[in-house]
GUGUDREN-643726 format. One record per residue (C-alpha): x, y, z; residue number from 1; chain. Coordinates in steps of 0.05 Angstrom, whole numbers. Last residue first. Layout:
X=X	Y=Y	Z=Z	num=NUM	cadena=A
...
//
This chain:
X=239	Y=-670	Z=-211	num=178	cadena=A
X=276	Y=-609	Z=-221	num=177	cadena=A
X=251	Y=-553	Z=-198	num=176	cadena=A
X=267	Y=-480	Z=-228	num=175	cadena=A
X=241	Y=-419	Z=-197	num=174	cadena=A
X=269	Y=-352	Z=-233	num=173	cadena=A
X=248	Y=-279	Z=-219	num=172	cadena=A
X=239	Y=-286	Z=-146	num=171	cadena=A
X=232	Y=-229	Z=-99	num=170	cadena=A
X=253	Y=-230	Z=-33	num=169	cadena=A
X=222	Y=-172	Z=15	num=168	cadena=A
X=241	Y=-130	Z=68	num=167	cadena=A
X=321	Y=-142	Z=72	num=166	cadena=A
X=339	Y=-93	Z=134	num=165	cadena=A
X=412	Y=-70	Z=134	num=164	cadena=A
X=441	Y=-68	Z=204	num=163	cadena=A
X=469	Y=-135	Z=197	num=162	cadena=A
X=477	Y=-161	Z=130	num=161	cadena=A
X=478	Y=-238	Z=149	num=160	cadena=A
X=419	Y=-225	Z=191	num=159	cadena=A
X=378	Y=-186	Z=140	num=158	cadena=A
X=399	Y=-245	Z=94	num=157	cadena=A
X=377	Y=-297	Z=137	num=156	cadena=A
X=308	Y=-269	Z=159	num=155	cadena=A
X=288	Y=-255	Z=86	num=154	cadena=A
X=309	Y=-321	Z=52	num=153	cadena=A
X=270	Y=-354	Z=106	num=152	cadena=A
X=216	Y=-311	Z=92	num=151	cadena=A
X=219	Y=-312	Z=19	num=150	cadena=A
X=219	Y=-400	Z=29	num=149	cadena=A
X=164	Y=-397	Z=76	num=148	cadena=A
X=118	Y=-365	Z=24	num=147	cadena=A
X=152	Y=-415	Z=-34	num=146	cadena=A
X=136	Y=-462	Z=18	num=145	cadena=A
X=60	Y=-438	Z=24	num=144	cadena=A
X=59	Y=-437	Z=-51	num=143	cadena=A
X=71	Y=-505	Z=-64	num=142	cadena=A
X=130	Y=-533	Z=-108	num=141	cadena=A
X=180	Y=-518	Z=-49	num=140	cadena=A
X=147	Y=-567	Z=-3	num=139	cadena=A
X=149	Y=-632	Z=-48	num=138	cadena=A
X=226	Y=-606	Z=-70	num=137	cadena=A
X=255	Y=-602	Z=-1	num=136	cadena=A
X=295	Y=-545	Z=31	num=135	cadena=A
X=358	Y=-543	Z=69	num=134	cadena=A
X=393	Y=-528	Z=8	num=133	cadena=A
X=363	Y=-469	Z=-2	num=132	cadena=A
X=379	Y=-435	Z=62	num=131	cadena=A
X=447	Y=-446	Z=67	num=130	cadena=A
X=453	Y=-422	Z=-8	num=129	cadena=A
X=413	Y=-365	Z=1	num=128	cadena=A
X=454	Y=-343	Z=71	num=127	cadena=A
X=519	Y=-364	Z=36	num=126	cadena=A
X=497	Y=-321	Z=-30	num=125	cadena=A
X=495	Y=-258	Z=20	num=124	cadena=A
X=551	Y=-264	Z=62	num=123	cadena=A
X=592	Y=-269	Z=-15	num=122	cadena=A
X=550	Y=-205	Z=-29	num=121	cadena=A
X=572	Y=-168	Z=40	num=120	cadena=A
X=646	Y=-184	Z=29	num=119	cadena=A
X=648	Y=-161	Z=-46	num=118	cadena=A
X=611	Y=-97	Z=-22	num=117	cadena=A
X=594	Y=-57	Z=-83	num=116	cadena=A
X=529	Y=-87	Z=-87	num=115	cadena=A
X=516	Y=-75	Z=-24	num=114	cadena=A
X=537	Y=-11	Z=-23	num=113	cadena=A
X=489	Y=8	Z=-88	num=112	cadena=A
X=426	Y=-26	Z=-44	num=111	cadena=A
X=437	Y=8	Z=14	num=110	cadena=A
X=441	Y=72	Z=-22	num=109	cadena=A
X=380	Y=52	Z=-63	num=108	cadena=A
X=335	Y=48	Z=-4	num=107	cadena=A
X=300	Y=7	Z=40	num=106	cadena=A
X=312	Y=-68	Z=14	num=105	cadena=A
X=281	Y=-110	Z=-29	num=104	cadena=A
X=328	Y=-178	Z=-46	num=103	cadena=A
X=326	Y=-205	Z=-120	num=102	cadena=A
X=332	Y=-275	Z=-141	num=101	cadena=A
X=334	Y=-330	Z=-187	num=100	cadena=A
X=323	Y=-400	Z=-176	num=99	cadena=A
X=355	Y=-463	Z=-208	num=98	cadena=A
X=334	Y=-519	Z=-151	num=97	cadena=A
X=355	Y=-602	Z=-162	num=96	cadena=A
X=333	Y=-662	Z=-137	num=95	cadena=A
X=368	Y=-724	Z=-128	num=94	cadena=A
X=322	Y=-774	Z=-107	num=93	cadena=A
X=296	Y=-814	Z=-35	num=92	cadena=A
X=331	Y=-754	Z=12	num=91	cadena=A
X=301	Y=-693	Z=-14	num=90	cadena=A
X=348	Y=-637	Z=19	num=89	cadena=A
X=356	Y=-603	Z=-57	num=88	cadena=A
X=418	Y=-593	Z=-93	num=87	cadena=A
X=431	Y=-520	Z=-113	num=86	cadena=A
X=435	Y=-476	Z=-179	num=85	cadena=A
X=438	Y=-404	Z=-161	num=84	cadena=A
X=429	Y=-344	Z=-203	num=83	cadena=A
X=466	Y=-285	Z=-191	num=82	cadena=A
X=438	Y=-233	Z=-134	num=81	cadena=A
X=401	Y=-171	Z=-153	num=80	cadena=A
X=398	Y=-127	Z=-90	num=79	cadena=A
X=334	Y=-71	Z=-103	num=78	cadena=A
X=326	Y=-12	Z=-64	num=77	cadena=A
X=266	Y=29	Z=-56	num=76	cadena=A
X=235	Y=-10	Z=-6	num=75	cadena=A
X=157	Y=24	Z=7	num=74	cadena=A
X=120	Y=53	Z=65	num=73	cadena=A
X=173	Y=65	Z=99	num=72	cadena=A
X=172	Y=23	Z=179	num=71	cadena=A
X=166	Y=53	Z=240	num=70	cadena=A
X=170	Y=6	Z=298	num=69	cadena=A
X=237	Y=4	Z=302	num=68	cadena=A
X=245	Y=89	Z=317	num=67	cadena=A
X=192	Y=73	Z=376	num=66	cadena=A
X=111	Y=84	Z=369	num=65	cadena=A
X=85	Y=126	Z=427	num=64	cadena=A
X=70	Y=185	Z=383	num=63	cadena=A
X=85	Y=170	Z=310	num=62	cadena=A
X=154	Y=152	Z=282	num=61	cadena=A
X=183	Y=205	Z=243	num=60	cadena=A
X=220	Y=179	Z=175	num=59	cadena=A
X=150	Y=150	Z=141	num=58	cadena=A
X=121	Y=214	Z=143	num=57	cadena=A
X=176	Y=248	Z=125	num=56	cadena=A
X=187	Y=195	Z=60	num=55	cadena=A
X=110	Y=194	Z=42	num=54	cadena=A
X=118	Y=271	Z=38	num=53	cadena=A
X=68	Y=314	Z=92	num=52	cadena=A
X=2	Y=316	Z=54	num=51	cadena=A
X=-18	Y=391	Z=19	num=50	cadena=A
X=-68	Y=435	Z=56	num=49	cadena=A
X=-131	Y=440	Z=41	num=48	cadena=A
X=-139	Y=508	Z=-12	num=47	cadena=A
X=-169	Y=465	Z=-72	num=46	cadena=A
X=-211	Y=418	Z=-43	num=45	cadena=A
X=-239	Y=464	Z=11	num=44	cadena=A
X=-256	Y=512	Z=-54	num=43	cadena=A
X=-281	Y=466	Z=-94	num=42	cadena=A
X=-334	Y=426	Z=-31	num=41	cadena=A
X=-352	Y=500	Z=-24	num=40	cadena=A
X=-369	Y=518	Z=-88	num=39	cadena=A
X=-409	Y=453	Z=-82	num=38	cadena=A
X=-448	Y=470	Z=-30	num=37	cadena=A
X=-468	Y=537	Z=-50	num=36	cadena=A
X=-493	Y=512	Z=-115	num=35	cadena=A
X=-528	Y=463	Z=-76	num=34	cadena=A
X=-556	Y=513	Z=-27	num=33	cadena=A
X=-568	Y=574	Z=-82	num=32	cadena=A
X=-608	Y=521	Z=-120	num=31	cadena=A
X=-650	Y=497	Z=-65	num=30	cadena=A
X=-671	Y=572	Z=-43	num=29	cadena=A
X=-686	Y=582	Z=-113	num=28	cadena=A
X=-732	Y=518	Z=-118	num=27	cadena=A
X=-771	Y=544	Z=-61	num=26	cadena=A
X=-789	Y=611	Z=-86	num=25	cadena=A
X=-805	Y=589	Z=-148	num=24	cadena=A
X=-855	Y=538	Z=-117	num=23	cadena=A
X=-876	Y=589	Z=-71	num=22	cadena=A
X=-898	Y=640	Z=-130	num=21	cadena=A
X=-926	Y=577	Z=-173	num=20	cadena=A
X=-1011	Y=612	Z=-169	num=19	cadena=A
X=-1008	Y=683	Z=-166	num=18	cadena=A
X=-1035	Y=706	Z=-105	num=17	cadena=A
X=-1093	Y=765	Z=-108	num=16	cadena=A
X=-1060	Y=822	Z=-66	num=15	cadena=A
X=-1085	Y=839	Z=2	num=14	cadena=A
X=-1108	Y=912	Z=12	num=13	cadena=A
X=-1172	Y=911	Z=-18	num=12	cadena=A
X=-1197	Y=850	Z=38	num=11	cadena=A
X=-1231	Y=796	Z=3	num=10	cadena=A
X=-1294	Y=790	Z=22	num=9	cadena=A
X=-1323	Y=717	Z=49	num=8	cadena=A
X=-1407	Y=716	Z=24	num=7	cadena=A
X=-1448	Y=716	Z=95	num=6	cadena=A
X=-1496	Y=664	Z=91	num=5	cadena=A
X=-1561	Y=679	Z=95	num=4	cadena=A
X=-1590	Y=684	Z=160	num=3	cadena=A
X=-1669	Y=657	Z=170	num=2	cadena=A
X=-1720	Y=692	Z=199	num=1	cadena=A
//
């Protein structure tokens, strides 16, 4: 005798399942993650706390970093010097420099009592004027001498001011005569 096949019953107790359930039940859980997610990304956003102030920050030196090694982000002060017109160090023509300046240095204070300083601004223009006329005209029309030329500037004026730091020179005028 041969067996039939037994035909599979489905048990009475176990409901027929509707076809999509998982899907819906899957995409839910996805949606309450990314909406989850980004309420959190808002609220860490909103409730971190603020940053210290550039000029705090800039004021305490880090952990094994001395009081010269920490620098302000940013001169606020700005020296504007008269213009100078000076003879150039080229030795087969006379050559001639107009230029223009402004010295950068850490805050407006400094700035204001240098300004204020007849003594410190007549230091200053002999610094500029030292250092200009040392200068020739085939090196100053490139920008690696103008480069050279700020940093000169730079070093000479901080040293002819003493404890006032002159960060950066800015020209506004640059005149050579050929």
């Amino acid at each position: 005798m041969a067996k039939e096949p037994e035909a599979k019953e489905q048990s009475p107790a176990a409901p027929p399942k509707a076809p999509g359930v998982l899907k819906w039940i899957v995409l839910g859980v996805v949606f309450a993650l990314v909406t989850g997610g980004a309420a959190g990304g808002v609220l860490w956003f909103l409730l971190k706390p603020a940053a210290p102030p550039a000029e705090a920050a800039a004021a305490a030196p880090e952990q094994g970093e001395s009081k010269e090694e920490a620098k302000p982000s940013e001169p606020k002060g700005i020296v504007t010097l008269e213009p100078f017109v000076v003879n150039l160090a080229d030795k087969e023509a006379n050559r001639f420099l107009r230029v223009t300046l402004q010295l950068a240095v850490e805050s407006e204070k400094e700035a204001a009592e240098i300004e204020e300083n007849a003594v410190h601004k007549a230091r200053l223009r002999s610094a500029v004027i030292e250092t200009l006329t040392l200068q020739t005209s085939d090196k100053l029309v490139t920008p690696e001498g103008k480069a050279e030329l700020k940093k000169a500037i730079a070093e000479r004026a901080t040293k002819a001011l003493g404890e006032v730091k002159v960060f950066d020179v800015l020209f506004t005028d640059f005149v050579v005569q050929f």
